[in-house]
C-alpha positions in Angstrom: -27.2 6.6 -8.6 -29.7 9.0 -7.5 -31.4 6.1 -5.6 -28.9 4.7 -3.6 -30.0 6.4 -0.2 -33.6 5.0 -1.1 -32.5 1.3 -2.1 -30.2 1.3 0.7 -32.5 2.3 3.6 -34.9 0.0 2.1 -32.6 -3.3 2.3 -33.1 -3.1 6.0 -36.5 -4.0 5.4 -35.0 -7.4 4.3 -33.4 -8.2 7.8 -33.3 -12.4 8.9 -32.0 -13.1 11.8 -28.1 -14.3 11.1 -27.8 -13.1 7.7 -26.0 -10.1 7.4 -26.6 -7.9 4.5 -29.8 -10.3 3.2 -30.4 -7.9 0.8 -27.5 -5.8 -1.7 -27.3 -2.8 -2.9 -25.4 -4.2 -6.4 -22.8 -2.9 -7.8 -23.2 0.9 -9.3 -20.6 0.7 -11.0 -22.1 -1.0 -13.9 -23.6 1.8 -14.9 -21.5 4.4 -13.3 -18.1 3.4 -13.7 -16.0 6.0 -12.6 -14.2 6.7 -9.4 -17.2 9.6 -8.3 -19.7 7.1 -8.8 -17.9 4.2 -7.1 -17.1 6.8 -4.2 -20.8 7.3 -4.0 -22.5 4.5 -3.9 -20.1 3.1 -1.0 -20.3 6.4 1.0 -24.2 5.9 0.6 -24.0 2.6 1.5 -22.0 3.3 4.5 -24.6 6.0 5.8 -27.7 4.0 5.5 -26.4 0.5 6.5 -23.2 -1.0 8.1 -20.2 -1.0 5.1 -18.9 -4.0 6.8 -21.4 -6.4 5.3 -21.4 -5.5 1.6 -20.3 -8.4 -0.5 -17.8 -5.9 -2.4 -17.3 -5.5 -6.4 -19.0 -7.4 -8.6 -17.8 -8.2 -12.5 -17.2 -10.5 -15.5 -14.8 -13.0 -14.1 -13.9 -14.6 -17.4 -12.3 -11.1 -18.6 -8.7 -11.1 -17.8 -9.3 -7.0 -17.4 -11.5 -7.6 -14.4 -8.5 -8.2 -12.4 -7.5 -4.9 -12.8 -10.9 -3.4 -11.6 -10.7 -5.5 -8.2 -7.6 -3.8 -7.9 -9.6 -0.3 -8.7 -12.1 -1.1 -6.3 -10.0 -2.0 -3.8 -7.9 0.8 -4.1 -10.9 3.0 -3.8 -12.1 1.2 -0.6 -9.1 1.5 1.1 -8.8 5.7 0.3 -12.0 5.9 1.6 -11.2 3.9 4.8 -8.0 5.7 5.2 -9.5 9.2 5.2 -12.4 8.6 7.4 -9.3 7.4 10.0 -7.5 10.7 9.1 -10.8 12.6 9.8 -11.3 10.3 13.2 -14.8 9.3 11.7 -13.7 5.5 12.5 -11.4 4.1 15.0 -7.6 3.9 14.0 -7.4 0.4 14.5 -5.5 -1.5 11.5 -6.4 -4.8 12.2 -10.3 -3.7 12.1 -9.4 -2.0 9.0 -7.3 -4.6 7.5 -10.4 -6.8 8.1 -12.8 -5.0 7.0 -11.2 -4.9 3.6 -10.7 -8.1 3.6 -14.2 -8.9 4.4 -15.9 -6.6 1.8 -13.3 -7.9 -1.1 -13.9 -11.6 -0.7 -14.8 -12.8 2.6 -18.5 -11.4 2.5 -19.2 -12.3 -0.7 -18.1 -16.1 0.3 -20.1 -16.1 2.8 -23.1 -14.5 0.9 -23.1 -16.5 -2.0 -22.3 -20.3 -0.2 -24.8 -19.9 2.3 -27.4 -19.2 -0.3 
């Protein structure tokens, strides 16, 4: 976790040319699983790159529990989405937003993983 800001920056080293996000951060949550260090790694991922193109939580789909910690994640996103558009960090647009979390729960990832 201490990392992320390193790692991050340094995925933009791994830019081609129609490929958003070439190059992932991973999911931190692995290893830090807890809402601080979920919070983190997105926040640091959204200072160093562009949010918009990570490919969103990653986990064992063949454990029934997982479902519940997409729904974890997702709540996560969406508080910290909400409060940058309290704070006026990010336009108060609800269809960006909307997609946006669409995009990072599932759409991304699609993309990511079928053009590979």
């Amino acid at each position: 976790q201490k990392d992320n800001v390193t790692l991050a920056g340094m995925m933009g080293n791994f830019y081609e040319e129609g490929v958003p996000g070439k190059v992932q951060l991973g999911s931190g949550w692995w290893f830090v699983d807890h809402i601080d260090g979920m919070e983190r790694q997105m926040k640091d991922y959204a200072n160093v790159g562009l949010l918009s193109h990570f490919i969103g939580m990653l986990t064992d789909s063949r454990s029934f529990l997982s479902y519940a910690r997409h729904d974890y994640f997702r709540r996560i996103l969406c508080n910290i989405l909400g409060d940058w558009v309290e704070k006026g960090s990010v336009p108060n647009d609800m269809k960006q937003m909307e997609q946006m979390v669409r995009n990072i729960c599932f759409n991304n990832a699609e993309r990511y993983f079928l053009e590979r």
